[in-house]
C-alpha positions as CSV (number, residue, x, y, z in Angstrom):
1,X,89.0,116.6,82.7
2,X,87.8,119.1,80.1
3,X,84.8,121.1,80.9
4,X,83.0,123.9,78.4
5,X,80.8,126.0,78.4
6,X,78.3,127.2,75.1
7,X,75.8,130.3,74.2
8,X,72.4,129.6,73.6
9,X,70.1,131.0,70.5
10,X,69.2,134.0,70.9
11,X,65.4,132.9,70.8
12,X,66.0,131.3,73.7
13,X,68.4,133.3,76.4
14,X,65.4,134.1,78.2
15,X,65.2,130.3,79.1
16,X,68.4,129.0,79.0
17,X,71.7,130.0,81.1
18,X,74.3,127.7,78.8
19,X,75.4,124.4,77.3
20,X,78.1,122.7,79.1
21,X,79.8,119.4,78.4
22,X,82.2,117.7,80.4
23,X,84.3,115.1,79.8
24,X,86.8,112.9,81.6
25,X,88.6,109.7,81.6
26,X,87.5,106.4,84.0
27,X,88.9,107.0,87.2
28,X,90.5,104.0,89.0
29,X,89.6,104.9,92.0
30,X,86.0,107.1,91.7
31,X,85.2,109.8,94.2
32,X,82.0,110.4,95.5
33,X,81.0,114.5,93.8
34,X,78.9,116.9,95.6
35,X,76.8,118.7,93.6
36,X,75.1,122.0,95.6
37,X,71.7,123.5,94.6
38,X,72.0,126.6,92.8
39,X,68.1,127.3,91.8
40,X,68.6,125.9,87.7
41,X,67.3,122.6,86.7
42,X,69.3,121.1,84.1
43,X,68.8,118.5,81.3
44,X,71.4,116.1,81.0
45,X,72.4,113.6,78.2
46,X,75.4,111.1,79.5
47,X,77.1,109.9,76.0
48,X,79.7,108.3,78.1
49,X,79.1,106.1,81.2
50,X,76.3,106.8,83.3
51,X,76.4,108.4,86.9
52,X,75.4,106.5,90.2
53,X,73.1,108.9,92.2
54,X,73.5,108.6,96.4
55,X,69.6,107.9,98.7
56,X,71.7,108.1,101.6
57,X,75.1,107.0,102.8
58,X,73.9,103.3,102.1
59,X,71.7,102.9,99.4
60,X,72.3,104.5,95.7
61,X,70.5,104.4,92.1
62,X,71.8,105.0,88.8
63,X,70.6,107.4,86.9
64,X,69.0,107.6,83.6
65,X,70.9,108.1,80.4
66,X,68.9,111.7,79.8
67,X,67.2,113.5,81.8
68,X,65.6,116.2,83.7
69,X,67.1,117.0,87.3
70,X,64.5,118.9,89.4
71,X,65.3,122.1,91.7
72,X,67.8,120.7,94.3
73,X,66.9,122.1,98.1
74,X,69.5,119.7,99.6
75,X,73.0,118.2,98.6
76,X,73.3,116.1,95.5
77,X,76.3,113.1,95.8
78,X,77.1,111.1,92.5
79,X,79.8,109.1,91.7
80,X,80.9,108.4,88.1
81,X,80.7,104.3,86.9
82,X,83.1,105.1,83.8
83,X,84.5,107.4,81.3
84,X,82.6,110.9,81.4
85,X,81.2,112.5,78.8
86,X,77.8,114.7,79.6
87,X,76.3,116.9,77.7
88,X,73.6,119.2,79.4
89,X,70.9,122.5,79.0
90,X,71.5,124.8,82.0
91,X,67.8,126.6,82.6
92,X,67.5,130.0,84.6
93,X,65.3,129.3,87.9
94,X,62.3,130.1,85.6
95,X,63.5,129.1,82.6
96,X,62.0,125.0,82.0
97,X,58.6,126.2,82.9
98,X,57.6,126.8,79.4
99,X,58.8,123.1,77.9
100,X,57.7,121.1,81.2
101,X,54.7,118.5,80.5
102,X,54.3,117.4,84.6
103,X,54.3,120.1,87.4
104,X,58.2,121.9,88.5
105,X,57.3,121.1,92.7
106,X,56.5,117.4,91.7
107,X,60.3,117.1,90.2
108,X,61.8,118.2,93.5
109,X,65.2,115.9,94.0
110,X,64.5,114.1,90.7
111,X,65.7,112.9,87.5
112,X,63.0,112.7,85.6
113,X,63.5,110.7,82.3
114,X,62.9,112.5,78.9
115,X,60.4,109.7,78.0
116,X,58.5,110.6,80.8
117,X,58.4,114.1,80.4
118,X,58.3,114.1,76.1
119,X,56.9,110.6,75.5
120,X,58.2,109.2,71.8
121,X,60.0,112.9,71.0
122,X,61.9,112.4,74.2
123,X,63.4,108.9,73.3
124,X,63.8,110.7,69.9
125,X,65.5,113.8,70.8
126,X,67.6,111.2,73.2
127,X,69.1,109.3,70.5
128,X,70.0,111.8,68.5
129,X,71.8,113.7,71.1
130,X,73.7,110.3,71.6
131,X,74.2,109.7,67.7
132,X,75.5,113.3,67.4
133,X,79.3,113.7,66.8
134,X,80.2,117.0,67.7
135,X,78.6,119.5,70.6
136,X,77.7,121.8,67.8
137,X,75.6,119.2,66.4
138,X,73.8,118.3,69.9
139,X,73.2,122.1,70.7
140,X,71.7,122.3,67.0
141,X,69.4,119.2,67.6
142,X,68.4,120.5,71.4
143,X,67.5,123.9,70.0
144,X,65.1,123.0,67.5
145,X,63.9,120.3,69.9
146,X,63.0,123.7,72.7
147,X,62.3,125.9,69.8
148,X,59.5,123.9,68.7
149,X,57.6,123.5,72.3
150,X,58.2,127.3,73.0
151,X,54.5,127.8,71.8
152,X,53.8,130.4,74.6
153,X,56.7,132.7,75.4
154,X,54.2,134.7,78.4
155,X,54.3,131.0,79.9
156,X,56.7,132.9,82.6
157,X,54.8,135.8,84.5
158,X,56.9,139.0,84.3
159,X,56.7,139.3,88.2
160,X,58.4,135.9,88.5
161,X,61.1,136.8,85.6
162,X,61.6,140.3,87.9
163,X,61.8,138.9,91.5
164,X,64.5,136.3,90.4
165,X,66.5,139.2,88.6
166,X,66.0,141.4,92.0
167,X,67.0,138.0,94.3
168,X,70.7,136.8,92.0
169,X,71.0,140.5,91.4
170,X,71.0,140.8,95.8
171,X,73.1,138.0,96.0
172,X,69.8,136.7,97.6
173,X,70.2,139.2,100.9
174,X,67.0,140.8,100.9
175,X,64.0,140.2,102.9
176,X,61.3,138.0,101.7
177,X,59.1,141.2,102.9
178,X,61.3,143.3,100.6
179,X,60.8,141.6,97.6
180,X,57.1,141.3,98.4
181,X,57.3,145.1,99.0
182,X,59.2,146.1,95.7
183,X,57.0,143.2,93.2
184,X,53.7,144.5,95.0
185,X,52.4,141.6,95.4
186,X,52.1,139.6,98.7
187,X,54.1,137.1,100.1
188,X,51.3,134.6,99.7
189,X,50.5,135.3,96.1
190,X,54.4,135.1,95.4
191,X,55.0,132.3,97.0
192,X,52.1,130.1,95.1
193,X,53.7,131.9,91.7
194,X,57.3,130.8,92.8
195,X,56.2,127.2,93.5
196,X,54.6,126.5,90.0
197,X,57.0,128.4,88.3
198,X,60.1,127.5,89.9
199,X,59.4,124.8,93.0
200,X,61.4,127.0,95.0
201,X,60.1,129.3,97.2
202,X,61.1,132.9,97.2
203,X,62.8,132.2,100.6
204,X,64.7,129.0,99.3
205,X,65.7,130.4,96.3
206,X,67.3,133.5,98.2
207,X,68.9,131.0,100.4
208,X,70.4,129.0,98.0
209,X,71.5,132.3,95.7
210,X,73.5,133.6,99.0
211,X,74.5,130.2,99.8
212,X,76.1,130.1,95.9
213,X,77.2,133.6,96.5
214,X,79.5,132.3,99.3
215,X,80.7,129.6,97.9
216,X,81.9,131.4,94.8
217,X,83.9,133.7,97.5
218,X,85.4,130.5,99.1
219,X,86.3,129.3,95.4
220,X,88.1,132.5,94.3
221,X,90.0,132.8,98.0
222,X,88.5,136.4,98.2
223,X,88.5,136.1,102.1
224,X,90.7,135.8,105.6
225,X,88.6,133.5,107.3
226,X,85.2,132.4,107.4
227,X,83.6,134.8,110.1
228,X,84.2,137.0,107.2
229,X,82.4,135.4,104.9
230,X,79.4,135.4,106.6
231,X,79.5,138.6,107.5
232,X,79.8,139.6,104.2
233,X,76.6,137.6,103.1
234,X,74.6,138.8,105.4
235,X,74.4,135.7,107.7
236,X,73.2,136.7,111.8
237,X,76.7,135.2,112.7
238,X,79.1,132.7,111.9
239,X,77.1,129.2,113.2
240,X,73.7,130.3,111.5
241,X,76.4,130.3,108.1
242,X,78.0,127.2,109.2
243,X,74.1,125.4,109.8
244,X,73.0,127.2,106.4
245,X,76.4,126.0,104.5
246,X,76.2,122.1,105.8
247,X,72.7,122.3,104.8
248,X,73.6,123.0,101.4
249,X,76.5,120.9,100.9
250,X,76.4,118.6,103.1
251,X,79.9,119.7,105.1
252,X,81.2,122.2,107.1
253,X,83.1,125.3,105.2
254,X,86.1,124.1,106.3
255,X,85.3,120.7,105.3
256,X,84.4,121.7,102.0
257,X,87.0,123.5,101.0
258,X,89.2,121.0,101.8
259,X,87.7,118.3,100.2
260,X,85.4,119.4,97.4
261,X,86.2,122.7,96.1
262,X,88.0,121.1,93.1
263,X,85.4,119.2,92.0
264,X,82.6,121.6,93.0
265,X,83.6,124.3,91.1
266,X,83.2,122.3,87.8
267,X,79.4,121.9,88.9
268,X,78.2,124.7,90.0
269,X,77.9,128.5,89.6
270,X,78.5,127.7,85.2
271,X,78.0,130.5,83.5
């Protein structure tokens, strides 16, 4: 399995995190993947097989060959059908407002084809990414694709850009109060400005920030035993981090990091 990450254009570190590909050979015998909200949307191009996306623990879809995947409040399982090879735009929280055509809380839980959200210039900028032959090419291609719908660079209000800075920069411990408190502006206003901006509420974004924050301590081993690592992220006690955790991932901490950590760390927390 050989998974990279890329630097965006300068124009556009504002918006975009990183490029990431991954790629991988078909498994025989193909394991479910658990993929946790971390408060980015992505845009994902599959050049190699496509991905089979869980409803439930019965019924599953497969996903389109490019798409859009809406801010994630619960647990996402795929499977892979074939050979991997993905090719995707990691957003900040904030950072697809400016190139979206259809509202962020409507894309909750969703891939959203490219055609649907960029008509004929999505199928276009589809193929192309498909036809390219090398991941410089396809971040090339992407670029100028984003470059030329970044028509309003004040599409993202500065309070927004600030409050999710204060929230990843506070592992997402502070007080929905607090940030309301430091942004001046009340928790009703910032909530309606979260939800078109980023289809997360402040609270939900915090949560899923210290949720990540925890998970990236479980990854690295930098604890003694999980009491500990809810103390240290600010969870009341050790059950209201367990709830919180299964929430999230859809398993216990012990659970997960038994059975997913492998795989996990691949898909979230890229920098």
């Amino acid at each position: 399995m050989n998974y990279q990450t890329f630097e965006p254009d300068q124009d556009l570190t504002a918006f975009i995190k990183c490029y990431w590909t991954l790629e991988s050979p078909k498994e025989e015998t193909p394991e479910k993947q658990t993929i946790v909200p971390d408060g980015c949307m992505e845009m994902i191009f599959h050049y190699g097989d496509l991905y089979k996306q869980y409803l439930d623990n019965e019924n599953s879809i497969i996903q389109p060959r490019c798409f859009v995947i809406g801010q994630l409040n619960r647990p996402l399982e795929i499977e892979p059908t074939g050979e991997t090879g993905i090719f995707s735009v990691r957003f900040y929280p904030e950072g697809f407002l400016p190139f979206t055509t259809i509202p962020i809380k409507e894309m909750e839980n969703t891939a959203i084809s490219l055609e649907k959200l960029f008509g004929k210039d999505g199928q276009e900028i589809e193929q192309q990414i498909l036809n390219a032959n090398s991941t410089s090419e396809r971040i090339k291609l992407i670029e100028i694709f984003l470059l030329d719908r970044l028509t309003d660079i004040e599409t993202i209000d500065r309070i927004i850009k600030s409050t999710v800075e204060t929230i990843i920069t506070a592992n997402g411990q502070l007080p929905i109060d607090e940030l309301s408190r430091l942004t001046k502006i009340d928790r009703k206003q910032l909530l309606r400005k979260f939800s078109s901006a980023i289809g997360l509420s402040p609270k939900q974004l915090s949560r899923t920030i210290r949720l990540q924050a925890a998970l990236k301590m479980l990854l690295s081993d930098q604890f003694s035993n999980f009491a500990e690592l809810a103390y240290e992220n600010k969870y009341y006690d050790q059950v209201h981090f367990i709830k919180e955790f299964k929430e999230f991932t859809g398993s216990t901490p012990k659970e997960f990091y038994g059975n997913h950590l492998k795989m996990s760390s691949l898909f979230y927390g890229k920098d």
